[in-house]
C-alpha positions as CSV (number, residue, x, y, z in Angstrom):
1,X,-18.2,45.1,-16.2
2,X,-17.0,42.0,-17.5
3,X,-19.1,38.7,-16.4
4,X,-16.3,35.3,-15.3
5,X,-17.2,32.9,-18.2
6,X,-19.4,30.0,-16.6
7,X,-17.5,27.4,-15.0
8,X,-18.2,23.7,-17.5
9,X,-20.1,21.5,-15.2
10,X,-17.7,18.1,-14.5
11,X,-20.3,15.3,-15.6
12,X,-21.6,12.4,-13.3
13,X,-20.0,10.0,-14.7
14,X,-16.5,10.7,-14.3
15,X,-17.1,10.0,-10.8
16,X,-17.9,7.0,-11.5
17,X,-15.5,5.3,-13.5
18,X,-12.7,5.3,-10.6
19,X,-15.4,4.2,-7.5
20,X,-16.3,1.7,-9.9
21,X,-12.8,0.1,-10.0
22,X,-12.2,0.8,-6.2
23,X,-15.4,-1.0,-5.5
24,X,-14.5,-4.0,-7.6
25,X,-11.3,-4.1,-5.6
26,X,-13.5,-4.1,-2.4
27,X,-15.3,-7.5,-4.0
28,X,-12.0,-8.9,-4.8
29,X,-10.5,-8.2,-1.0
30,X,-13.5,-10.2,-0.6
31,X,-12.9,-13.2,-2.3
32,X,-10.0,-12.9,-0.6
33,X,-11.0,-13.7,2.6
34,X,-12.9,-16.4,1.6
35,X,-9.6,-18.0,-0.3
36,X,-7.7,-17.6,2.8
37,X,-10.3,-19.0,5.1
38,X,-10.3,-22.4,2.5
39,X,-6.8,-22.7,2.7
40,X,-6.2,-21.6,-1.5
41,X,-3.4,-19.4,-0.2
42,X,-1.5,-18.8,-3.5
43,X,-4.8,-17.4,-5.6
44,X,-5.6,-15.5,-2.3
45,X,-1.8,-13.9,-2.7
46,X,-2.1,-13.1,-6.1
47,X,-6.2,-11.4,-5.6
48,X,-4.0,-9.2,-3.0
49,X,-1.6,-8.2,-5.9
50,X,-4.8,-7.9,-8.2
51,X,-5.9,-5.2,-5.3
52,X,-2.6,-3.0,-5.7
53,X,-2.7,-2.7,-9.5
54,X,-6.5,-1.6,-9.4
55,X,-5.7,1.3,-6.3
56,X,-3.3,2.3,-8.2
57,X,-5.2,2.4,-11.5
58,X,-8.4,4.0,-9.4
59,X,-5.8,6.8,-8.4
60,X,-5.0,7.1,-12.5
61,X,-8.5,7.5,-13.6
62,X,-9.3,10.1,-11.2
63,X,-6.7,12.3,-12.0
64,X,-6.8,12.0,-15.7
65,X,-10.6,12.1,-15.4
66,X,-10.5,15.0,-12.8
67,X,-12.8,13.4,-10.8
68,X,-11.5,13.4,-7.4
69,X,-13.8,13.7,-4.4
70,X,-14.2,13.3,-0.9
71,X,-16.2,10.4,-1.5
72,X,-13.8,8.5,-3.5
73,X,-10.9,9.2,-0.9
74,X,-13.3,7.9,1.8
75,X,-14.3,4.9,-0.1
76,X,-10.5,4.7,-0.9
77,X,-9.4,4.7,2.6
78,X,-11.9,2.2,3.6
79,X,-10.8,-0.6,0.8
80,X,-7.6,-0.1,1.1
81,X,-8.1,-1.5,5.1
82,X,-9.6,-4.6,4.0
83,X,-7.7,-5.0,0.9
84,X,-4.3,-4.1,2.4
85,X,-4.5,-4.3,5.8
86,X,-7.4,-6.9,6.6
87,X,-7.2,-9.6,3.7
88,X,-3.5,-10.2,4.3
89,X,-3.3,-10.1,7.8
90,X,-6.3,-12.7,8.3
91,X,-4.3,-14.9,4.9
92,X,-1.3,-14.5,6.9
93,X,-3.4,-15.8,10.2
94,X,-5.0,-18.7,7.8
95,X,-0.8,-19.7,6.9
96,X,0.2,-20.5,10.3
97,X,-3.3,-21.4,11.2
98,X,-4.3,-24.4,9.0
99,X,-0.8,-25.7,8.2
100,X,-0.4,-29.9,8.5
101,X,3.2,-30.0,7.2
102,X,4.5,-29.1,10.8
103,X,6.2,-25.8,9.0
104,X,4.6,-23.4,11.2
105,X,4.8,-25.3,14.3
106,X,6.6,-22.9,16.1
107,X,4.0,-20.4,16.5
108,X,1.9,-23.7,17.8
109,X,4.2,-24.9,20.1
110,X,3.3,-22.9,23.5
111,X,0.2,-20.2,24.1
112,X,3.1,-17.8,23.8
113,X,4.5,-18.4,20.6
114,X,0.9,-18.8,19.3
115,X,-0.4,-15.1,21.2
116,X,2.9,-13.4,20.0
117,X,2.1,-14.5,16.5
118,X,-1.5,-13.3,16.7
119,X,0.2,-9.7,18.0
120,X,2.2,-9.3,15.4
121,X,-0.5,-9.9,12.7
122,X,-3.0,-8.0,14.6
123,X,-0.6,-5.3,15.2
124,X,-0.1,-5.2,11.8
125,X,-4.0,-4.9,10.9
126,X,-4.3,-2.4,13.5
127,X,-1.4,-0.4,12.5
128,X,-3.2,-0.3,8.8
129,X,-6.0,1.4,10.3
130,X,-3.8,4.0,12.4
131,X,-2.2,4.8,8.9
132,X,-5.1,5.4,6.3
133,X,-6.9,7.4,9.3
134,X,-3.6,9.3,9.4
135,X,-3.7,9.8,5.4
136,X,-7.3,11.6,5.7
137,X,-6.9,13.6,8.6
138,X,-3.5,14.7,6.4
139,X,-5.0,15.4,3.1
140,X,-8.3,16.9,4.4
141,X,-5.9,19.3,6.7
142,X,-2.7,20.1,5.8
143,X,-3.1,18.3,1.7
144,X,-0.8,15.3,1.9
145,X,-2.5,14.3,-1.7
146,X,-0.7,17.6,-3.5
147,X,2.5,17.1,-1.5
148,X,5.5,15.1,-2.6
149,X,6.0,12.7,-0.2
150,X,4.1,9.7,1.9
151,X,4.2,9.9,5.6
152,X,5.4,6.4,6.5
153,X,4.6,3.4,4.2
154,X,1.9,2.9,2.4
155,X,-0.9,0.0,3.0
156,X,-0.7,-0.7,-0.6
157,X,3.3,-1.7,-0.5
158,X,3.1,-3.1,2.6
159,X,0.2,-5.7,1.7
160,X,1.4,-6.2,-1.6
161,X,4.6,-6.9,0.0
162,X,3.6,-9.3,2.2
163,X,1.2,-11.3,-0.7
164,X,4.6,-11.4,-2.5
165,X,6.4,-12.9,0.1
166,X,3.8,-15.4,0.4
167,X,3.5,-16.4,-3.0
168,X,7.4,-16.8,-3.3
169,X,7.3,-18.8,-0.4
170,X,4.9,-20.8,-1.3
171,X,6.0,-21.5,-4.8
172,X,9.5,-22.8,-3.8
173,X,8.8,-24.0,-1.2
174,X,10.4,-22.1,1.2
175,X,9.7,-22.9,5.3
176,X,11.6,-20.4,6.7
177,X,10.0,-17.6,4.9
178,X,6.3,-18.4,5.8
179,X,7.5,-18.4,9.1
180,X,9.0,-15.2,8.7
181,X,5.7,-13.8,8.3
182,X,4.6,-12.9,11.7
183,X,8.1,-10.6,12.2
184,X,7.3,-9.3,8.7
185,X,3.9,-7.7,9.6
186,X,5.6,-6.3,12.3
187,X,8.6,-4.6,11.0
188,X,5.4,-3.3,8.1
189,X,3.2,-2.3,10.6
190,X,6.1,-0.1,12.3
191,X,6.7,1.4,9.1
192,X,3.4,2.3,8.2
193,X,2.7,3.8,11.2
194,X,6.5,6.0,11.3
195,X,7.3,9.3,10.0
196,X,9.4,8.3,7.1
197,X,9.5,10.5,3.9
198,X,8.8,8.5,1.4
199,X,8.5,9.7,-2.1
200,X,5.1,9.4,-4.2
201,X,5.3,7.8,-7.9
202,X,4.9,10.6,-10.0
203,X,6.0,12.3,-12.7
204,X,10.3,12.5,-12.7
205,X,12.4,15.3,-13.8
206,X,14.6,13.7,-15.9
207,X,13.7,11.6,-19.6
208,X,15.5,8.0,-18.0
209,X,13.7,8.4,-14.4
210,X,10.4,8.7,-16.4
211,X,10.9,5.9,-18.2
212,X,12.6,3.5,-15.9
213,X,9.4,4.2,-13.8
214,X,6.8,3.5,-16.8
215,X,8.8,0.8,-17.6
216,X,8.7,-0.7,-13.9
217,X,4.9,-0.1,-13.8
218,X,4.2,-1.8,-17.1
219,X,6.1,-5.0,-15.6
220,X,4.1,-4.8,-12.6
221,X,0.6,-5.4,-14.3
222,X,2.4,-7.5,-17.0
223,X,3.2,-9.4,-14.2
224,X,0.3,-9.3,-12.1
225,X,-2.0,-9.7,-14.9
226,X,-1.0,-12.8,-16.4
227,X,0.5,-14.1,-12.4
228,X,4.2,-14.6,-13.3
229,X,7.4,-14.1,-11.7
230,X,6.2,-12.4,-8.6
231,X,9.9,-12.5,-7.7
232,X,10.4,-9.9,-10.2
233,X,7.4,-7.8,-8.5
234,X,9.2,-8.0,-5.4
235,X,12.4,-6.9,-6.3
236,X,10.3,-3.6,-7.7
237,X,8.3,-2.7,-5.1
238,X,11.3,-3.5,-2.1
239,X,13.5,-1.5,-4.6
240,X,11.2,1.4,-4.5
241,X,10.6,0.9,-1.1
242,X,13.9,0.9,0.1
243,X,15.4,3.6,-2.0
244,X,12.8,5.8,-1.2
245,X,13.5,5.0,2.5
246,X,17.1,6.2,1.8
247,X,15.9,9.4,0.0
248,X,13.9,10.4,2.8
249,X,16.4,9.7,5.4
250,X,19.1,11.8,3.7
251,X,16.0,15.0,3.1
252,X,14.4,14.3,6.3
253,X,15.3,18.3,7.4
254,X,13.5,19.3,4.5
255,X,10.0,18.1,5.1
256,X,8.6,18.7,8.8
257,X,6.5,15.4,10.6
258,X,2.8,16.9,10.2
259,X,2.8,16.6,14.5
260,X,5.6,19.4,14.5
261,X,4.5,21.8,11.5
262,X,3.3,24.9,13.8
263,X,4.6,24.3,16.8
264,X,7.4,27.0,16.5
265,X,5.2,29.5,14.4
266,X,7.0,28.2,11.4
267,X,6.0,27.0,8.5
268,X,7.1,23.3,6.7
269,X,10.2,23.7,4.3
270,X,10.3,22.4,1.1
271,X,12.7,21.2,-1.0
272,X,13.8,22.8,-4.2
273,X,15.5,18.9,-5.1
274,X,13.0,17.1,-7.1
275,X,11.4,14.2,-6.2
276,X,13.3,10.7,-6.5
277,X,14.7,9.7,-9.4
């Protein structure tokens, strides 16, 4: 009888190089709060674009590294609340709240313009919670994390979304879209919270996909990095965004909302297409 060659022991360490960067971006959601509560608005947007590149470079690392855990995907879950769903709401909040230019006085003007504003951005907090609680129960359950698409929009687009549209708004000086905030985290909130297919970033089937989509991720942290044209890092991530929308409107018979996979004895479909190009 032949003995199964010992399995090679994954080494601590490993482990600890992607908590390591999802725990700095839990300091830096931090320091974001305490920017938004001092009224330094624009370094408090960019810290929020800061927090997307590291999630997204904590994700890298634990692949490539092999070191994914329950832990991690936890500790994940729990900064991407306050990085994503917490820190923008509250620097949204902080906008409208300590504005002396007479901008936001709309949302001042009566008790409720003021409570509708604080619903929307609450909502939008809250509806950040719903989704990352969403995300566990779906990876621990039915593996969301091996499958190709998200289940509604990410908290990482959606706050990084809504830091962008601060920054551009205020760096041109643009009224109308600070006010625009409030309806913003609420049309977000709805679609983190729906069942929209969404495609993950991964590897593409064809040569040009793959490299328009390094090629967009290198711009991002170029971008985010060195805190230049966050026009440009809007135009990428609504891009993706709203092409993946459409993608998963057009294949929404193929995948099957996690609410409804059983409930006829049959099992999800998948597509034979591959993912977005």
């Amino acid at each position: 009888m032949v003995e199964p060659a010992p399995t090679k022991p994954i080494r601590p360490w490993r482990f600890v190089v992607p908590n390591a960067i999802t725990s700095a971006s839990l300091l830096i959601a931090i320091v974001v709060v305490f920017k938004a509560m001092e009224g330094k608005f624009e370094e408090a947007a960019w810290l929020i674009v800061l927090c997307v590149l590291l999630d997204k470079l904590d994700g890298t690392a634990a692949r490539a590294l092999r070191a994914s855990s329950r832990f991690g995907m936890q500790l994940d879950s729990l900064v991407d609340f306050l990085a994503f769903g917490i820190s923008p709401g509250l620097t949204v909040f902080m906008v409208i709240r300590l504005d002396d230019s007479g901008v936001m006085e709309f949302w001042r003007a009566s008790h409720a313009a003021e409570w509708s504003m604080r619903a929307m951005v609450g909502g939008y907090i809250l509806c950040s919670a719903l989704r990352l609680a969403k995300f566990n129960v779906l990876t621990e359950d039915a593996g969301e994390d091996g499958g190709r698409v998200f289940w509604g929009m990410p908290t990482t687009f959606a706050g990084g979304m809504l830091g962008l549209v601060l920054l551009i708004g205020l760096q041109h000086d643009i009224p109308a879209l600070l006010g625009a905030l409030p309806p913003i985290c609420f049309v977000l909130g709805w679609l983190m919270v729906s069942n929209l297919r969404i495609p993950k970033v991964g590897p593409r089937a064809s040569q040009p996909g793959q490299i328009l989509q390094a090629l967009s991720l290198a711009v991002c942290y170029l971008c985010g990095l060195l805190r230049i044209f966050p026009e440009v890092l809007l135009v990428i991530t609504t891009g993706y965004a709203s092409v993946g929308i459409i993608w998963g409107i057009r294949h929404r018979q193929e995948f099957i909302p996690p609410h409804k996979q059983g409930s006829n004895g049959s099992t999800p479909r998948t597509s034979t297409e591959e993912p977005l190009e």
